[in-house]
C-alpha positions as CSV (number, residue, x, y, z in Angstrom):
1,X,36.3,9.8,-11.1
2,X,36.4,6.3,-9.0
3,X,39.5,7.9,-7.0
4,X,37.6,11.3,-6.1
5,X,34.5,9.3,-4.8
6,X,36.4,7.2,-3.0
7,X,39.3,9.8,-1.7
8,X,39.6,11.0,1.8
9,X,42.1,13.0,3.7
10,X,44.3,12.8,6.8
11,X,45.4,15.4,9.1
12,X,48.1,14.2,11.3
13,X,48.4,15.1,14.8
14,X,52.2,15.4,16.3
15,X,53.7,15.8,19.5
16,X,55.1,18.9,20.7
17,X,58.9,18.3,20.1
18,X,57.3,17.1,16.6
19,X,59.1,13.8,16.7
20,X,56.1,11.7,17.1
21,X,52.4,11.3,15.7
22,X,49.5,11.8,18.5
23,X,46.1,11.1,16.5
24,X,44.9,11.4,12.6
25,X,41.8,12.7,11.9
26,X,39.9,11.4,8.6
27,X,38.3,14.1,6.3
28,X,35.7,12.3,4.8
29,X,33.0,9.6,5.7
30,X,34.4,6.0,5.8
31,X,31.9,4.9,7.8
32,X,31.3,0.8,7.1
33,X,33.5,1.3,3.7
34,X,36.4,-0.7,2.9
35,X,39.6,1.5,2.3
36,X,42.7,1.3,0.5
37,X,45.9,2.6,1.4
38,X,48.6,3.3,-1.3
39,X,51.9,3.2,-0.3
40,X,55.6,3.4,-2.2
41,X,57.3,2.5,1.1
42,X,55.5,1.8,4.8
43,X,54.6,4.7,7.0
44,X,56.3,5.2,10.7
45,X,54.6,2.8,13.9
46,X,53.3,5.7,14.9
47,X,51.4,7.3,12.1
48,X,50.3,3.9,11.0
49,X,48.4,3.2,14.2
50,X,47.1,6.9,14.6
51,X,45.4,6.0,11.1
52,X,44.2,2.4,12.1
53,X,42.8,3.9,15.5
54,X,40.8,6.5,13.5
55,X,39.5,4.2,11.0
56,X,38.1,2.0,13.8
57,X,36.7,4.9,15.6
58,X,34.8,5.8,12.5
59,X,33.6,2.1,12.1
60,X,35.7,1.6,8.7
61,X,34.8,-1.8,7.6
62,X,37.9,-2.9,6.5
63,X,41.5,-1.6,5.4
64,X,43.3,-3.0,2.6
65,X,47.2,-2.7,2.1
66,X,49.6,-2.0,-0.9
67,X,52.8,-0.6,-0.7
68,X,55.7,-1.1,-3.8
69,X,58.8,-1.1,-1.1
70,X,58.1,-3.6,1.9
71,X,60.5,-2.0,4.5
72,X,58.3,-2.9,7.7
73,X,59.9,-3.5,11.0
74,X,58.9,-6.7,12.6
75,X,56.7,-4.1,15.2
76,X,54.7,-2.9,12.0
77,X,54.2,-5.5,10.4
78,X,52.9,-7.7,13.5
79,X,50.8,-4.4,14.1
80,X,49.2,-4.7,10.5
81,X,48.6,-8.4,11.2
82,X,47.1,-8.3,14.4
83,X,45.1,-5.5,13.0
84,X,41.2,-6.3,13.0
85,X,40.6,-4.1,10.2
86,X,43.7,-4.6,8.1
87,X,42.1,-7.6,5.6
88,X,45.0,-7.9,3.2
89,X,48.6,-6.2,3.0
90,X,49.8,-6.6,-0.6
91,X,53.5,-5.5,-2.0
92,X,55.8,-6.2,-4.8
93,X,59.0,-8.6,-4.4
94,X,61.1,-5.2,-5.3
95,X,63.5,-5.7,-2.3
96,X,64.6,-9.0,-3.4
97,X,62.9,-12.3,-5.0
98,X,62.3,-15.7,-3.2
99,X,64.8,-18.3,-4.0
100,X,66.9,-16.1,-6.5
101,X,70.5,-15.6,-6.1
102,X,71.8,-11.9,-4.8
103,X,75.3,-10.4,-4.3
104,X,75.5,-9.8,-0.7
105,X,79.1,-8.4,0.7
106,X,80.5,-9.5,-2.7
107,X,79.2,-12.9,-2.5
108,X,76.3,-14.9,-4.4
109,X,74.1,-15.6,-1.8
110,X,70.8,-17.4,-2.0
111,X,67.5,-15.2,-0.7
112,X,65.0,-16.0,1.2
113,X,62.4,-14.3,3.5
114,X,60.9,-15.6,6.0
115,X,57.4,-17.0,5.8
116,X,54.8,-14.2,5.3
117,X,51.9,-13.9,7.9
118,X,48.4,-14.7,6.9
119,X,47.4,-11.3,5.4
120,X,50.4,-11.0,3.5
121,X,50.8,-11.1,0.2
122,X,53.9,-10.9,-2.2
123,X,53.3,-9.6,-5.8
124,X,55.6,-10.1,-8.7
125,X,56.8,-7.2,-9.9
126,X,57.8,-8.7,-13.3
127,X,54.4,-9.4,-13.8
128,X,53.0,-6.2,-13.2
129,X,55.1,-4.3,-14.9
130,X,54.8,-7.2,-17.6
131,X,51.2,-6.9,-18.0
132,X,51.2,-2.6,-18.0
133,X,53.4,-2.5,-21.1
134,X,51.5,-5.2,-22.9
135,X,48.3,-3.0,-22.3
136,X,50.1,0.3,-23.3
137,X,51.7,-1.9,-26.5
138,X,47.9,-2.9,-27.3
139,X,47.1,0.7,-27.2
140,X,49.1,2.3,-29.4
141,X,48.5,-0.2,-32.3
């Protein structure tokens, strides 16, 4: 029920080869509301700053983040940061964990990212995962 109250749509606007996104239009008031976007990996440049544009234009009061894959170029991610509505960009350490050893080109090789901007925020998967199959474990007793 909380998801249908809160839903709204998108229509995407592209250009004429069809190779790039012109404009979004929102279906759906979001007018001083705080939104939350739900992503498994980030969405183009483009189609991400069609969707911030629109949300300003409709006075959205604020944009928060999650996506499970954290793919961004450095370009989208500096856009989501300089971003006055984006408040907080959260995703999961699935693409590698800080300070844990990987095999890269068939070596061990230490990992780590560079430091995350302000609004950024890294989740542990582990933990997530963790905590939904204590819940569905407490469930079924």
């Amino acid at each position: 029920h909380l998801a249908s109250d809160l839903a709204i749509g998108v229509k995407f606007s592209r250009s004429k080869s069809g190779t790039k996104t012109t404009g979004a239009r929102l279906m759906g008031n979001v007018t001083d509301q705080n939104i939350l976007l739900l992503e498994r990996e980030p969405w183009p440049l483009d189609r991400l700053q069609a969707l911030l544009a629109a949300l300003e234009k409709q006075q959205a009061a604020g944009v928060y983040v999650g996506v499970v894959h954290p793919t961004f170029s450095d370009e989208l991610g500096r856009t989501l940061e300089d971003s006055r509505l984006v408040r907080q960009v959260a995703m999961t350490d699935s693409l590698g964990i800080p300070g844990e050893n990987h095999i890269v080109n068939g070596q061990v090789a230490e990992f780590t990212p560079a430091a995350l901007p302000a609004k950024f925020q890294m989740l542990s998967t582990a933990e997530i995962v963790g905590r939904s199959l204590a819940e569905q474990f407490r469930r079924a007793k």
